[in-house]
C-alpha positions as CSV (number, residue, x, y, z in Angstrom):
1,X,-50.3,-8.9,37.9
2,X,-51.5,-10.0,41.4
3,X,-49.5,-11.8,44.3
4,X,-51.0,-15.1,43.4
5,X,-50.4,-15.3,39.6
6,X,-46.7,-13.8,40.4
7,X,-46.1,-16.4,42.6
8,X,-47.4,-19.3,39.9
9,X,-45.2,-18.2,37.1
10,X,-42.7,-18.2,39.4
11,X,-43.0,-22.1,40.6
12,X,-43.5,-22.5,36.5
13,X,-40.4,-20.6,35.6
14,X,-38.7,-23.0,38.6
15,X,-39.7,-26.4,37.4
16,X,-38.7,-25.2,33.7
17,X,-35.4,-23.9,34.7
18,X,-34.6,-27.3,37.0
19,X,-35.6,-30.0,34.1
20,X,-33.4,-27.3,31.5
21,X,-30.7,-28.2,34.0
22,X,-30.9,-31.4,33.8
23,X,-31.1,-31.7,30.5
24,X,-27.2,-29.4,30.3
25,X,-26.1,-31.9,33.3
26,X,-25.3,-28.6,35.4
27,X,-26.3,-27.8,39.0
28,X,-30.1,-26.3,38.8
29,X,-29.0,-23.5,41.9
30,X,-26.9,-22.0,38.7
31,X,-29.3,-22.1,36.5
32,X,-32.0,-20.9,38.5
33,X,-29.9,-17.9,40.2
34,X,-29.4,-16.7,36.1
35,X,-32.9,-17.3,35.6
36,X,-33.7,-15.1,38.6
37,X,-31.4,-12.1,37.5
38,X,-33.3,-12.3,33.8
39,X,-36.7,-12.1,35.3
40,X,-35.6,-9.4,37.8
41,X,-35.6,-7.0,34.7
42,X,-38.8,-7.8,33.2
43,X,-40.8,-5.1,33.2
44,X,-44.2,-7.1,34.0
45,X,-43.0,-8.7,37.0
46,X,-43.3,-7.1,40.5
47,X,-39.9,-5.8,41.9
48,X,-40.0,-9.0,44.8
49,X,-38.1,-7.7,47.9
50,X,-36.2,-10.5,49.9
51,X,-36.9,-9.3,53.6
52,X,-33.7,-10.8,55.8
53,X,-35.9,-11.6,58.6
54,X,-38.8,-13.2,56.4
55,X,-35.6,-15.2,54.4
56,X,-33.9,-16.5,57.3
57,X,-37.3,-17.4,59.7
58,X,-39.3,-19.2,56.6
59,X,-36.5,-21.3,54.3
60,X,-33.6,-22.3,56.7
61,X,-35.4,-24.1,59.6
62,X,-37.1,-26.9,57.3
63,X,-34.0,-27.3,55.4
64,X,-31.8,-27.3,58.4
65,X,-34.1,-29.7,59.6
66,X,-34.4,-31.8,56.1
67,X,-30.9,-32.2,56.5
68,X,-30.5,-33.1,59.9
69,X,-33.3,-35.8,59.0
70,X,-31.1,-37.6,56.5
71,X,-27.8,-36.9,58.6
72,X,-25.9,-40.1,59.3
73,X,-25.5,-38.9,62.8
74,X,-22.8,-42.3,63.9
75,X,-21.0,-40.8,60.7
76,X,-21.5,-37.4,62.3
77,X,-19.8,-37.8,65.6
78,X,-16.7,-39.8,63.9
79,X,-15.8,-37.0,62.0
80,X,-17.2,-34.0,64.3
81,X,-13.8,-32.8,64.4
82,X,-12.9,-32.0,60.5
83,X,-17.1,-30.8,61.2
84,X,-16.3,-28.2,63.5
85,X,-12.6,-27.1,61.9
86,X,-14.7,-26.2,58.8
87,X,-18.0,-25.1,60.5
88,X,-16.4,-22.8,63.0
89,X,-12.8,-22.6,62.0
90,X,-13.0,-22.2,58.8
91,X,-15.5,-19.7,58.6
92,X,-14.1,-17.8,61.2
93,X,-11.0,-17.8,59.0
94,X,-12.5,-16.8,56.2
95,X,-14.3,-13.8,58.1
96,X,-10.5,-12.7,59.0
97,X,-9.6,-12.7,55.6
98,X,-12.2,-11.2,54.1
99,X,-12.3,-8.2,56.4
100,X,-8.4,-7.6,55.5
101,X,-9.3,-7.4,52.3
102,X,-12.3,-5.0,52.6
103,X,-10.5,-2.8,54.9
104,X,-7.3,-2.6,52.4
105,X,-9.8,-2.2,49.4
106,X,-12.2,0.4,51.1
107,X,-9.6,2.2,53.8
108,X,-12.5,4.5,55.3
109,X,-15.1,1.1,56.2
110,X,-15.0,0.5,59.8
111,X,-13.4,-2.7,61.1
112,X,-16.9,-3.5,62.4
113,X,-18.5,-3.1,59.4
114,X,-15.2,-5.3,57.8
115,X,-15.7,-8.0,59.9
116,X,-19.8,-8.1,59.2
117,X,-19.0,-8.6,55.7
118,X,-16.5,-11.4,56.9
119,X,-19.2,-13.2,58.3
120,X,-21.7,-12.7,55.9
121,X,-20.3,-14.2,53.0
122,X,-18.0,-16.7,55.2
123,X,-20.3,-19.7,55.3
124,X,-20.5,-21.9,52.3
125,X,-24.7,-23.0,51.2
126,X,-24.3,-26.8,50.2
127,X,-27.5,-27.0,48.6
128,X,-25.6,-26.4,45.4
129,X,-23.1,-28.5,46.5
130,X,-25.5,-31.0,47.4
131,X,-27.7,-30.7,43.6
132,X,-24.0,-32.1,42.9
133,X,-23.1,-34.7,45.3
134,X,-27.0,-36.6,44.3
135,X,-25.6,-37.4,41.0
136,X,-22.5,-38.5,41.8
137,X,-21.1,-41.9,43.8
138,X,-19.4,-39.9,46.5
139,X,-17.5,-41.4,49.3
140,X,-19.1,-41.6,52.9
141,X,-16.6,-39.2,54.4
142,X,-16.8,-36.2,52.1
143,X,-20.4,-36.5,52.0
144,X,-21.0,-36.3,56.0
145,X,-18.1,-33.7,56.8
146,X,-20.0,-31.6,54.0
147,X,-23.4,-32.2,55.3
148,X,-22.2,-31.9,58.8
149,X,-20.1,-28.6,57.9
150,X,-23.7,-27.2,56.1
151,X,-25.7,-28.0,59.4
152,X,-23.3,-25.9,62.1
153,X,-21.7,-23.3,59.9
154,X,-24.6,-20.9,59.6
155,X,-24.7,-20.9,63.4
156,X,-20.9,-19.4,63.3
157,X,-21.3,-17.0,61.2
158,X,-24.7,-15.3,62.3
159,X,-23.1,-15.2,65.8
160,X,-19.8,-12.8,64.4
161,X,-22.2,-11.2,62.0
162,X,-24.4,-10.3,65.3
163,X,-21.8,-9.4,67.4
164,X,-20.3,-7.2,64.8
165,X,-23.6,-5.4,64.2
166,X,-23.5,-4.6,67.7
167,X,-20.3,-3.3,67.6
168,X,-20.7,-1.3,64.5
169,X,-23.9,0.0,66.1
170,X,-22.5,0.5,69.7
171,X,-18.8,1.6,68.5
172,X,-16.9,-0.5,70.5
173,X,-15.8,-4.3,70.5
174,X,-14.9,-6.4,73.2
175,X,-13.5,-9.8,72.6
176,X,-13.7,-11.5,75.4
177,X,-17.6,-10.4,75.6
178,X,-17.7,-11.9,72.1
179,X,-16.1,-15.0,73.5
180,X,-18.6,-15.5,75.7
181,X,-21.6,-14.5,74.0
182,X,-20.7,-16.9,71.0
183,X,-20.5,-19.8,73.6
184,X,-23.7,-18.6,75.5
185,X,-25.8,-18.8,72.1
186,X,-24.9,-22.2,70.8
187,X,-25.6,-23.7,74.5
188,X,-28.6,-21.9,74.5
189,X,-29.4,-23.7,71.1
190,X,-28.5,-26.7,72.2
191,X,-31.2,-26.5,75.2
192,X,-34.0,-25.3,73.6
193,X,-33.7,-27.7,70.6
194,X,-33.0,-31.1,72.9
195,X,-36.2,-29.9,74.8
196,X,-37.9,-29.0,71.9
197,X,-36.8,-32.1,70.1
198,X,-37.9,-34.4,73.6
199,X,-41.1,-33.3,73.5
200,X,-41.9,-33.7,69.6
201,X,-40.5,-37.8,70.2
202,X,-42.9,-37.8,73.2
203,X,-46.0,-36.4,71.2
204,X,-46.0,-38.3,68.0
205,X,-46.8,-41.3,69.2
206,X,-49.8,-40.1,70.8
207,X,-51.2,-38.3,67.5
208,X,-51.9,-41.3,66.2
209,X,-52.3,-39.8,62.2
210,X,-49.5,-39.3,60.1
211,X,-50.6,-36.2,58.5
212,X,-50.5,-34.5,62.0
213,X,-47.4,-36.1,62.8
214,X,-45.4,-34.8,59.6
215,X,-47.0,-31.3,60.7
216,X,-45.6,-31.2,63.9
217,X,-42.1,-32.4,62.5
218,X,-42.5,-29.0,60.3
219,X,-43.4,-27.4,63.5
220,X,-40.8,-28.4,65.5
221,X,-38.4,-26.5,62.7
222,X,-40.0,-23.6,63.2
223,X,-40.4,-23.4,67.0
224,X,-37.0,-24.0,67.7
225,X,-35.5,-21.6,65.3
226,X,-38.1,-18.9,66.8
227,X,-38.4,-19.7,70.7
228,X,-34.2,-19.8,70.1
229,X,-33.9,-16.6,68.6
230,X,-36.6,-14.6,70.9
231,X,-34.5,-16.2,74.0
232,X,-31.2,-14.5,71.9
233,X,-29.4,-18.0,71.1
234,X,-28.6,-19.8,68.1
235,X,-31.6,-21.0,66.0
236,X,-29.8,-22.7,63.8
237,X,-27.8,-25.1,66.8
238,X,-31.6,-25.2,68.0
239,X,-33.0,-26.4,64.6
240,X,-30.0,-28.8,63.9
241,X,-30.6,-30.3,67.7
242,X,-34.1,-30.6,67.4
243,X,-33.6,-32.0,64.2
244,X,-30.9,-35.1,65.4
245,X,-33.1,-35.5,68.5
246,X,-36.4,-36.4,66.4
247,X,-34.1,-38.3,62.9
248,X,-32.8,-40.8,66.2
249,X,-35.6,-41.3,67.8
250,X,-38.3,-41.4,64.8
251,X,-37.5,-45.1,63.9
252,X,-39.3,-45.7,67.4
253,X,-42.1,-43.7,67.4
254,X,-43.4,-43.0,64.1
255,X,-45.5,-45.7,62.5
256,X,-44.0,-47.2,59.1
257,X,-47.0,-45.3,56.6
258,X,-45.9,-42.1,58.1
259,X,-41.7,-42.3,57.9
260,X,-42.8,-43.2,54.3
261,X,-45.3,-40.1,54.0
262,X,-42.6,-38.2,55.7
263,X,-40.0,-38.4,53.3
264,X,-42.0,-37.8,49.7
265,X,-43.2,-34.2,51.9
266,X,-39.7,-33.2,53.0
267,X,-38.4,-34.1,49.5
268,X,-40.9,-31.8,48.1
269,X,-40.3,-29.3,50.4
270,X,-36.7,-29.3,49.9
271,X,-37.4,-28.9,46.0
272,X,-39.7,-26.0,46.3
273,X,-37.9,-24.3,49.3
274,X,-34.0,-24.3,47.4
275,X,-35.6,-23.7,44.0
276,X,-37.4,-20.5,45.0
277,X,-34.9,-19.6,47.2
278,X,-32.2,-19.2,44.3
279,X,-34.4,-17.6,41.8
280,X,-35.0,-15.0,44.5
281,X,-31.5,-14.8,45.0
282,X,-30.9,-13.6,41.2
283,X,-34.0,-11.6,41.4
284,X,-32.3,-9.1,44.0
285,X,-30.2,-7.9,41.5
286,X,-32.2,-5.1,39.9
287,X,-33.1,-4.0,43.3
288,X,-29.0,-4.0,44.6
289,X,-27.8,-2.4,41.6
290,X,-30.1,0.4,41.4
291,X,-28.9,1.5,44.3
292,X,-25.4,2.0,43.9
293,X,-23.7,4.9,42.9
294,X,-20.4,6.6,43.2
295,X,-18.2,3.7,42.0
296,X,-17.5,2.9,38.3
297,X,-18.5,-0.9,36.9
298,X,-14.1,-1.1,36.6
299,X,-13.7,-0.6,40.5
300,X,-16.9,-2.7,41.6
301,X,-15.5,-5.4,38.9
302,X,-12.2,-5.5,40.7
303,X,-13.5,-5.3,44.4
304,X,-15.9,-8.0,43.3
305,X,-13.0,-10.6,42.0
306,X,-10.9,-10.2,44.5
307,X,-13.0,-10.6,47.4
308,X,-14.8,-13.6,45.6
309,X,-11.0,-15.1,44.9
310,X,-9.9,-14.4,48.8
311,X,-13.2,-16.8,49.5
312,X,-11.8,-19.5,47.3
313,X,-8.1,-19.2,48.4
314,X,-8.6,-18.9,52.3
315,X,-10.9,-21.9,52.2
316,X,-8.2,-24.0,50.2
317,X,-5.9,-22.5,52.8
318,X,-7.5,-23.5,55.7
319,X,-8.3,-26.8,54.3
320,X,-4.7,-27.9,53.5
321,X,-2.9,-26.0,56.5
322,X,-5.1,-27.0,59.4
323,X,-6.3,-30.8,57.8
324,X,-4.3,-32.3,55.3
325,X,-0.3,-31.1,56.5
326,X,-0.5,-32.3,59.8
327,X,-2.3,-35.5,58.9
328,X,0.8,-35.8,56.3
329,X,2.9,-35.3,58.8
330,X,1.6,-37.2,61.7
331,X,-0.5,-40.2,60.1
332,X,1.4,-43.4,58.7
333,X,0.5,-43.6,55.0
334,X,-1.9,-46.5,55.3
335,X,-3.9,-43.9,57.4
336,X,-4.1,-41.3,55.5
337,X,-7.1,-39.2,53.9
338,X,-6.2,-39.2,50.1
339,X,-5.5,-35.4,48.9
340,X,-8.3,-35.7,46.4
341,X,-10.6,-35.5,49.5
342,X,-9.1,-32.4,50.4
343,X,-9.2,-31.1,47.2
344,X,-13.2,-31.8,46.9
345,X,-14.0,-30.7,50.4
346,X,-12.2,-27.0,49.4
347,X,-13.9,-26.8,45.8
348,X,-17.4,-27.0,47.7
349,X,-17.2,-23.7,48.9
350,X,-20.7,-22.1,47.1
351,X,-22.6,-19.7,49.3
352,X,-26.2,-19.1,49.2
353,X,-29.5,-17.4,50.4
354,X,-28.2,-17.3,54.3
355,X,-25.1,-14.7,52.8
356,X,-27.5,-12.6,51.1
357,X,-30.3,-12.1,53.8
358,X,-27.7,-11.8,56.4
359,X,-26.2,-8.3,54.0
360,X,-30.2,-7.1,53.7
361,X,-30.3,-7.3,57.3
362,X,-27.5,-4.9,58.1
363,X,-28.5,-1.9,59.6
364,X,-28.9,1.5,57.2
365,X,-26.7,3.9,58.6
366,X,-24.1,0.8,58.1
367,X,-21.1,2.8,56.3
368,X,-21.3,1.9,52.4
369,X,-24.3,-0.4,52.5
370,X,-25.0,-0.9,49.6
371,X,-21.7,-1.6,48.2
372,X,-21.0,-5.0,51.3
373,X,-24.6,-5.8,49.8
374,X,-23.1,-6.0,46.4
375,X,-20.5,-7.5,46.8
376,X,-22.0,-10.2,49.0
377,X,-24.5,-10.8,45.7
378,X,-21.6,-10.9,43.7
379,X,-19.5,-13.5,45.9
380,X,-22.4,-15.7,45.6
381,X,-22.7,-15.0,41.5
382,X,-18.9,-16.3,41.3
383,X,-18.8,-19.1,43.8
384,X,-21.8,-20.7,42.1
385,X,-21.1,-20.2,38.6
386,X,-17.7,-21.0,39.0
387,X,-17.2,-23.6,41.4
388,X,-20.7,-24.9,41.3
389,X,-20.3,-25.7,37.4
390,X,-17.3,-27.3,37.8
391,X,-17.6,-29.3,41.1
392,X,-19.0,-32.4,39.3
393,X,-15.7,-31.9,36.6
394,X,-13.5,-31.6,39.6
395,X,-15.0,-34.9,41.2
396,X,-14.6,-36.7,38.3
397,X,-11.3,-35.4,37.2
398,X,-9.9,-36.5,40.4
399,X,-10.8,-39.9,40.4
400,X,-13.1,-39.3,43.4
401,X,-16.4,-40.6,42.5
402,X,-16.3,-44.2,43.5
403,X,-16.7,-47.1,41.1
404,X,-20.5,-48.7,40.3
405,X,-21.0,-50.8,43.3
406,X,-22.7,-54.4,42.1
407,X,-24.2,-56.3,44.0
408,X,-25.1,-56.4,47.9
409,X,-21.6,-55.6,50.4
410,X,-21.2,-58.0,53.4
411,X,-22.4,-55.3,55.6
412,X,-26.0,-54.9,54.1
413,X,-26.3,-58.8,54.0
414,X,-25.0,-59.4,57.4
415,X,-28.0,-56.7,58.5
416,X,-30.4,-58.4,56.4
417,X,-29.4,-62.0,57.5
418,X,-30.0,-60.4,61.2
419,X,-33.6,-59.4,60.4
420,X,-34.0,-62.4,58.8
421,X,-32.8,-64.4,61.6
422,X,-34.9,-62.6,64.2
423,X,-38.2,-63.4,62.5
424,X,-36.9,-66.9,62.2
425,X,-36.7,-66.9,66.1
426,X,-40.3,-65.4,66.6
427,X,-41.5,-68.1,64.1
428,X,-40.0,-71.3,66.0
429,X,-41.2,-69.7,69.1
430,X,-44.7,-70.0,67.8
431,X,-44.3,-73.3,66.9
432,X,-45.3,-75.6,69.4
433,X,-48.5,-73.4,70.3
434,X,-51.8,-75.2,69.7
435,X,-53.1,-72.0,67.9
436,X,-50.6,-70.9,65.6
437,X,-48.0,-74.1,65.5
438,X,-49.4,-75.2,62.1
439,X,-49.6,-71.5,60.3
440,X,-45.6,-71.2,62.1
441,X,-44.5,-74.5,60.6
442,X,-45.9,-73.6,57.2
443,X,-43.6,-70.1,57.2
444,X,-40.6,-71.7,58.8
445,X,-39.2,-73.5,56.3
446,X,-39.4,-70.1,54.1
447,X,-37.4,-67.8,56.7
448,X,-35.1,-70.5,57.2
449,X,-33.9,-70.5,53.6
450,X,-33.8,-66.8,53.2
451,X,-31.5,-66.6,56.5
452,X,-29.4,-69.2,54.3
453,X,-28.8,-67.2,51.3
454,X,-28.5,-64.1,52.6
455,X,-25.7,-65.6,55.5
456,X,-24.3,-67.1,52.2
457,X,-24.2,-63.6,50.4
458,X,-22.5,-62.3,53.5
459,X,-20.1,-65.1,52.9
460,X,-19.1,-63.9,49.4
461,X,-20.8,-67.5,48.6
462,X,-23.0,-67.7,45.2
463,X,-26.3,-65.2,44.9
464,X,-27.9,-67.1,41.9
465,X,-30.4,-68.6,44.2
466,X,-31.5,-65.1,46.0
467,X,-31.6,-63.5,43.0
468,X,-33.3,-66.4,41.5
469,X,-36.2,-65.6,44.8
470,X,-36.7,-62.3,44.0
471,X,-37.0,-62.6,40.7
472,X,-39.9,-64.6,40.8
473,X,-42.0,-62.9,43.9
474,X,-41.5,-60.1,41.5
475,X,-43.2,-61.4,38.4
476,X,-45.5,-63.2,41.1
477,X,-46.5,-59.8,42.5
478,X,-47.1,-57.8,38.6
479,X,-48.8,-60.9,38.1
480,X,-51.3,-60.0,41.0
481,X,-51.2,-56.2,39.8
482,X,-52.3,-57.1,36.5
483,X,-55.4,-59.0,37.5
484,X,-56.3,-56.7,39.9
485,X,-56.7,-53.6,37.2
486,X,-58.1,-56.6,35.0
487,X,-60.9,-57.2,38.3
488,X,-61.1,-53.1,38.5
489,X,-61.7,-52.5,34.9
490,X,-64.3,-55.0,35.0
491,X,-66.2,-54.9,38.0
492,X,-65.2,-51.9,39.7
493,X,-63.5,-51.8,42.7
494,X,-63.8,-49.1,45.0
495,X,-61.3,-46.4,44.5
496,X,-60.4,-46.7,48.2
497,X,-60.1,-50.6,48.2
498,X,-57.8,-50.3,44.8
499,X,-55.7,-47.2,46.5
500,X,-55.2,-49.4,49.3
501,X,-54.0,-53.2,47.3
502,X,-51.9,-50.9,44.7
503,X,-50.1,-48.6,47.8
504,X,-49.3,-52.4,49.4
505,X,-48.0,-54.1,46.3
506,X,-46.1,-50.8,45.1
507,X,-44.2,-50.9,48.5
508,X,-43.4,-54.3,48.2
509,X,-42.7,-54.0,44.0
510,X,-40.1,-51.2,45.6
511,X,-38.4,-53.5,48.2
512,X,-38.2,-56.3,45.8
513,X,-36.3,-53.8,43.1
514,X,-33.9,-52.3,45.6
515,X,-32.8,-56.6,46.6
516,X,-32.5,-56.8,43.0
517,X,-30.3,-54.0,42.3
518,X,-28.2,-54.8,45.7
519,X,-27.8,-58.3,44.2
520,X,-25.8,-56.8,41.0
């Protein structure tokens, strides 16, 4: 079977296994990392090899970047600090723990070679929890401080992981030089992807075609993760950067047909990327476990559980010690975060494709190898099938998810009544001019009505009457469709004349849908 037919039953067997998942209501990273470990043992299928370096270099820069895109960054810097007590605390806390165990468990494993397995499996993956948090009506806060925590913690941990390479491979360990060299990489990130990100706001503009512009978006993931790592800082802090940098400034210089462009590609890319990414995941399995020996399935069992429960109980830990009992015991209850929060924000603790790259990567001579990669493939197993099946149960069990929102809040309105009260001001200023008074007068009348109802929506006044509007430039504009296939059908348009009308009514068929759904 050749590379490219390998490849397309994969992408087959990846769609199949995400629409099954749907179908069970249960996260598709589960499914797929099954589906992986049952293709991994047929016979006709090419034994596929995760390289670290290939792993690490071609998935995580676009999805960092994706999800620095859609990152509420106002959101981000209110909550930076339960960010960083997860993305850094947390998973340094977690490394601690985990290299305890390993230690106590396998007595002769170097502490270096402890604390590697620490960091590998310390930072949760929340694209599973994320395949989650889509379905569901999650509050603001647990959804940024996840997001956030997704966007910083991989930096963390492939800093210790490096630094305890080096030690394993040089035999000493120096924490003060670890001090510094953790600092030193994530400022070094922070350079190269401000510059990086800088330049990409300063180009776009001058591209002038969306296509190139969404390539060099792609690019910019890629350079920065790259020029970071070559220059030995953090290319994840370089990605994330460049990513804020370019999702700020992107409103300003990217025109309107490719922001739209934009986010159909990065959704597809996110798609393909996390769906092959997990089936590769289960696909290692054949390859891990053929290369174990000298430990019975009893004792790999055990060590498997327990480290896999020490990753669920030290995240709970920190979680509730470091957030929720001080804020209990310092913040007035009016003020206070309720528990359930706390209680999601721990459960979310899956890990993913950066764990298992990060154990293919360690060196060979690394002291039982084999067994820190198995048991990273097996913390990963657990914490998705376990916590990733029952997240959504957990959510809803809690009382979490938050009630069907009808109609449009006073916020939305009060931002729509300001758009609509700016292009009221640009019309009256036309008004008086001998060239475009009259078409100005005509349009006038129009924006001054929708300024009304939307200032009476923010009002909490009736929304008959703008629901009544939108209503009927809706059937006004299907109207218009219909007559236009009916001209196509019997005249025949050009296809680029139709592809042009039907992309402009379809964009305005879709803003007049989302006012009517905001509008209850």
């Amino acid at each position: 079977m050749s590379l490219a037919e390998t490849l397309l039953i994969l992408a087959v067997i990846c769609v199949t296994l995400s629409l099954l998942a749907q179908k069970l209501n249960a996260p598709y990273a589960v499914m797929l990392v099954l589906g992986g470990m049952a293709v991994a043992f047929v016979p006709q299928i090419p034994d596929f090899r995760l390289d670290p370096e290939f792993a690490l270099a071609f998935f995580l820069p676009p999805l960092l970047q994706a999800g620095a895109w859609r990152t509420d960054w106002a959101e981000f810097r209110r909550r930076l600090d339960a960010i960083l007590l997860l993305a850094i605390g947390a998973v340094l806390f977690t490394a601690a723990c985990i290299a305890l165990v390993a230690k106590w468990l396998l007595p002769g494993l170097p502490w270096a070679a402890a604390v590697a397995l620490g960091a590998i499996v310390a930072p949760p993956d929340a694209v599973a929890a994320a395949a989650v948090l889509k379905r569901l009506r999650m509050p603001r806060g647990i959804v940024s401080v996840l997001e956030g925590e997704s966007l910083i913690n991989d930096a963390a941990s492939l800093v210790l992981y490096r630094l305890a390479v080096g030690a394993l491979v040089a035999g000493q360990f120096s924490v003060a030089q670890a001090g510094l060299s953790f600092l030193g990489t994530g400022f070094g990130g922070l350079l190269i992807g401000y510059a990086l990100g800088r330049a990409a706001l300063w180009a776009m503009p001058r591209l002038e075609d969306s296509t190139l512009q969404i390539a060099l978006s792609f690019l910019l993931a890629f350079a920065a993760y790259l020029l970071a790592e070559s220059f030995h800082a953090s290319g994840v802090i370089a990605v994330v950067t460049g990513g804020f940098v370019l999702s700020r400034g992107q409103r300003r210089v990217i025109s309107a047909d490719a922001r739209q462009q934009s986010l159909a590609v990065w959704d597809f890319t996110e798609f393909l990327l996390n769906t092959l990414v997990f089936i590769l995941v289960g696909m290692q399995l054949a390859t891990i476990t053929a290369r174990l020996s000298g430990h019975g399935l009893v004792e790999l069992g055990l060590m498997a559980l327990a480290l896999s429960a020490v990753l669920v109980l030290s995240r709970s830990a920190w979680v509730y010690a470091v957030s929720w009992l001080p804020e209990r015991l310092l913040r007035p209850a009016e003020q206070r975060t309720p528990a359930s929060h706390y209680a999601v924000v721990s459960w979310a603790g899956m890990r993913g494709v950066v764990s298992l790259a990060a154990a293919l990567a360690l060196p060979l001579e690394t002291p039982d190898r084999d067994l820190l990669v198995f048991l990273t493939f097996c913390a990963i197993f657990v914490t998705l099938v376990l916590q990733g099946t029952t997240l959504e149960w957990v959510i809803r069990w809690l009382g979490v998810e938050e009630p069907l929102r009808k109609g449009m809040t006073a916020e939305e309105a009060d931002a729509r009544r300001l758009i609509a009260r700016a292009a009221l001001a640009e019309l009256e200023g036309h008004a008086d001019s001998p060239i475009d008074g009259a078409v100005a007068g005509d349009l006038i009348p129009e924006f001054r009505n929708i300024s009304r109802v939307f200032d009476a929506v923010a009002k909490g006044r009736s929304r008959a009457e703008l629901r009544a509007r939108l209503q009927l430039r809706l059937a006004a504009l299907r109207a218009g469709q219909k007559r236009l296939l009916e001209q196509h059908e019997g005249v025949g348009l050009s296809e680029e004349l139709l592809a042009s009308l039907t992309s402009e009514m379809d964009h305005e068929e879709i803003r007049l849908l989302a006012l009517l759904r905001a509008t209850g």
